[in-house]
SERO-4910 file (N, C-alpha, C, O; in steps of 0.05 Angstrom, whole numbers):
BEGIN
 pado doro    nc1    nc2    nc3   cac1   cac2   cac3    cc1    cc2    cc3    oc1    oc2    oc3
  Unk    A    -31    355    417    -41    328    420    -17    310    426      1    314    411
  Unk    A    -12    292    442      4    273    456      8    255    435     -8    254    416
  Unk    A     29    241    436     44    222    401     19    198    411      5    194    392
  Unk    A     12    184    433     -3    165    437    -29    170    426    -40    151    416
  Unk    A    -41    191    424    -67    190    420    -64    206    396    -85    214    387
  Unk    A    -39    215    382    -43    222    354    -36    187    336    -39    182    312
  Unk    A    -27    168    359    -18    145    334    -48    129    339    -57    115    321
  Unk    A    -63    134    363    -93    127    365   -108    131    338   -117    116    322
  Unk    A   -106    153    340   -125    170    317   -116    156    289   -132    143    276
  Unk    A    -92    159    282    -92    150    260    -87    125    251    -84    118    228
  Unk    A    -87    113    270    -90     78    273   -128     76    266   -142     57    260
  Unk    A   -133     92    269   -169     93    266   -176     97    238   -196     87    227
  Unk    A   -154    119    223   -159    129    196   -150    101    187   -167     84    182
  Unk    A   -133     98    185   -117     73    174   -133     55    168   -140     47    146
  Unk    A   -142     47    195   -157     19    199   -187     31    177   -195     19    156
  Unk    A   -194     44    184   -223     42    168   -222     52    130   -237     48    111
  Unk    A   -200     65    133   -193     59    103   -186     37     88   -200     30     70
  Unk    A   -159     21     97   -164     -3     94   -182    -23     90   -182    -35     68
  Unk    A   -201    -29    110   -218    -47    125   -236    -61     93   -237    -84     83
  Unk    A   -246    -35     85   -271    -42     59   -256    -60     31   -264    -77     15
  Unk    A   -224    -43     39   -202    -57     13   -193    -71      8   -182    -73    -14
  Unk    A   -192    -93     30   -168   -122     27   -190   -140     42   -205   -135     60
  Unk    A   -187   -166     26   -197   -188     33   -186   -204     56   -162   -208     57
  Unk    A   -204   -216     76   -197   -225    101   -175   -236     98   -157   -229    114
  Unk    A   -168   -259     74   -148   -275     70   -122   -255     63   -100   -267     59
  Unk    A   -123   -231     61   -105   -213     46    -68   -207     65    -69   -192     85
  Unk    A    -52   -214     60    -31   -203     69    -17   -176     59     -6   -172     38
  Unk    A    -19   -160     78     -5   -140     73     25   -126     85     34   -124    108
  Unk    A     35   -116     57     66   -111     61     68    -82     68     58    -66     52
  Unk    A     83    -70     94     86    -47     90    118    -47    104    136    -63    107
  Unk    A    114    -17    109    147    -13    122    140    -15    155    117    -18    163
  Unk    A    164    -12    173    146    -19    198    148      1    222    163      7    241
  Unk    A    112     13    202    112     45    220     90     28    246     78      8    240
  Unk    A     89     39    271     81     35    294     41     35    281     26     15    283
  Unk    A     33     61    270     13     62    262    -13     38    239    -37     33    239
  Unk    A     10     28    220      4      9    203     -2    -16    220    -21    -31    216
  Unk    A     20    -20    240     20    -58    247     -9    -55    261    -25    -74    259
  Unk    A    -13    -38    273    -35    -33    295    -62    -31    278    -79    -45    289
  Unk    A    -70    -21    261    -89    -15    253    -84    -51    231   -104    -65    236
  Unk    A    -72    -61    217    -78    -84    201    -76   -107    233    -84   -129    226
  Unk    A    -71   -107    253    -89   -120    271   -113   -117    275   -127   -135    267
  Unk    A   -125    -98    286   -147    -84    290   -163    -99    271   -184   -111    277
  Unk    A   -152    -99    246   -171   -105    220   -168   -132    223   -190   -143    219
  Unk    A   -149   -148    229   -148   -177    228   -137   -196    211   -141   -221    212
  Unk    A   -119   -182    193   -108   -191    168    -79   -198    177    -71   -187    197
  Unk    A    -63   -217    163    -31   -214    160    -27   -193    152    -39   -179    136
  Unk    A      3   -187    172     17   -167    162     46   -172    164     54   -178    187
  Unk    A     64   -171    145     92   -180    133    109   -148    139    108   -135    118
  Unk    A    123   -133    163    132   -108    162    159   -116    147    173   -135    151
  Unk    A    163    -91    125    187    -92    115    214    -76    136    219    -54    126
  Unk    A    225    -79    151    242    -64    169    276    -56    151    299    -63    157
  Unk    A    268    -38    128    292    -35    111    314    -16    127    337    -12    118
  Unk    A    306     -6    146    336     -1    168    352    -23    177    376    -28    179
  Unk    A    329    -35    182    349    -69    193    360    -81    173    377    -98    176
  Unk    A    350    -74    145    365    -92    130    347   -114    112    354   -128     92
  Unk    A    321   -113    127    304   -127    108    291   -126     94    271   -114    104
  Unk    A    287   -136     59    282   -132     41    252   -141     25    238   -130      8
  Unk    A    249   -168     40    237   -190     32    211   -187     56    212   -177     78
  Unk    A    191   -196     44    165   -210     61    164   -234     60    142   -243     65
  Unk    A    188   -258     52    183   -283     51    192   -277     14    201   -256      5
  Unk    A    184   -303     -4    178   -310    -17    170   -297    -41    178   -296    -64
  Unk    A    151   -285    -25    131   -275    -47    129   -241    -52    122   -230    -73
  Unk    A    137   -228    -30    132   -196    -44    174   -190    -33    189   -204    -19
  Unk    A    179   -165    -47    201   -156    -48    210   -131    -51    216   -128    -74
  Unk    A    214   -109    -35    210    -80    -34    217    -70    -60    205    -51    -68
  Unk    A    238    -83    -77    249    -73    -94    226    -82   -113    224    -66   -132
  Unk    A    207   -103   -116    184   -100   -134    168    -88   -133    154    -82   -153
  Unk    A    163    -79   -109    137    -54   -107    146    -35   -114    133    -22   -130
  Unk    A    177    -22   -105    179      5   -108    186      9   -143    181     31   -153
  Unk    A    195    -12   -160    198    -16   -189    166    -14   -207    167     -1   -228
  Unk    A    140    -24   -200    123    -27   -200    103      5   -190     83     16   -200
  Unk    A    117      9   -172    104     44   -168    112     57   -176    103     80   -174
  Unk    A    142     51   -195    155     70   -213    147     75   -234    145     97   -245
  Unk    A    138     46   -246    124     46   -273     98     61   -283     91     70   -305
  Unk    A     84     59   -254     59     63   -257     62     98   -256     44    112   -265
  Unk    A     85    109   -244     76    136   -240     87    145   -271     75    156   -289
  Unk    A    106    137   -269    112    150   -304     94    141   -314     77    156   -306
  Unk    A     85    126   -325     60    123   -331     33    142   -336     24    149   -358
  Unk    A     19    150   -307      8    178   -298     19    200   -308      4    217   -318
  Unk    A     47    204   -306     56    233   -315     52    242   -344     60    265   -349
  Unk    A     39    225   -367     37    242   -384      3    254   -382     -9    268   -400
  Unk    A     -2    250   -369    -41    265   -358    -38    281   -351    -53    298   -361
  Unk    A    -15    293   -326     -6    324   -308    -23    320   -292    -34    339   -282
  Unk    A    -31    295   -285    -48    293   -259    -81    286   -268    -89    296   -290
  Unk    A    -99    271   -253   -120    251   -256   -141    265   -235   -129    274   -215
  Unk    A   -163    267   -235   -185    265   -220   -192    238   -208   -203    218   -217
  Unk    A   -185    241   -193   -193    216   -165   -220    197   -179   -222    173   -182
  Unk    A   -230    211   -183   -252    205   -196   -255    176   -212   -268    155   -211
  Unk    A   -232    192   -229   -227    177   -248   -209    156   -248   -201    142   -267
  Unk    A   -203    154   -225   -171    128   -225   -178    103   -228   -162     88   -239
  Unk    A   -198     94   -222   -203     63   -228   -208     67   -269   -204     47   -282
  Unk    A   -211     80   -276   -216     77   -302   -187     81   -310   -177     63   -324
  Unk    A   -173    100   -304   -143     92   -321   -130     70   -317   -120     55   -334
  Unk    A   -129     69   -281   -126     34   -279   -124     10   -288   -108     -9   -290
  Unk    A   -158     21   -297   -159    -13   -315   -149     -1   -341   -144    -19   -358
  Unk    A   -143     24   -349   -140     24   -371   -103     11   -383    -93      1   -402
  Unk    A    -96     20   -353    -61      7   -360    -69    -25   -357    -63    -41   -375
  Unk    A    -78    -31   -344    -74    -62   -339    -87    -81   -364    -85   -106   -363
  Unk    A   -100    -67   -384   -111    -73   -405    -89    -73   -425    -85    -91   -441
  Unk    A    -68    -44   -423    -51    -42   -450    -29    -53   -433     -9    -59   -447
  Unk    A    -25    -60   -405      7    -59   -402     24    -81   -411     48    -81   -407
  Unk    A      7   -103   -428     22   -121   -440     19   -111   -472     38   -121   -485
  Unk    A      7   -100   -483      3    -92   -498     23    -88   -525     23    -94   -549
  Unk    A     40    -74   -509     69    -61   -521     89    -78   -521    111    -72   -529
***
């Protein structure tokens, strides 16, 4: 399959995964793969690319790679004492951290 119509295709997965998950008003932060910018157009939302080869860190203001990637750290240690979750089940542990994570 040709890189154009494999970044087609998954500009399609993208986009329709997305689509149901973020609110019109929603900005989203990613890194800046060819496939992401295209599909959060498609969808119609802001999109803030993080370009950390170039050097940039920031989406403005408000989000900051080093908080997401600190924040996906937490949450996976977190997960690791389960040895792994049923999909199923992830909105329930979810809420279950966001219930205790002040907790402690």
């Amino acid at each position: 399959m040709p890189d154009d119509a494999h970044d087609v295709n998954h500009k399609k997965h993208i986009g329709a995964a997305l689509k149901p998950l973020l609110a019109n008003d929603a900005v989203l932060c990613t890194d800046s793969g060819k496939s992401l910018g295209a599909a959060v157009r498609e969808i119609g939302i802001a999109h803030r690319p993080i370009n950390l080869a170039a050097g940039v860190r920031d989406a403005g203001k408000i989000s900051h790679v080093q908080n997401v990637n600190a924040h996906d750290s937490r949450l996976k240690e977190w997960m690791r004492r389960f040895h792994g979750i049923a999909t199923h089940y992830l909105d329930n542990y979810l809420g279950w951290r966001r219930r205790t994570r002040f907790a402690f």
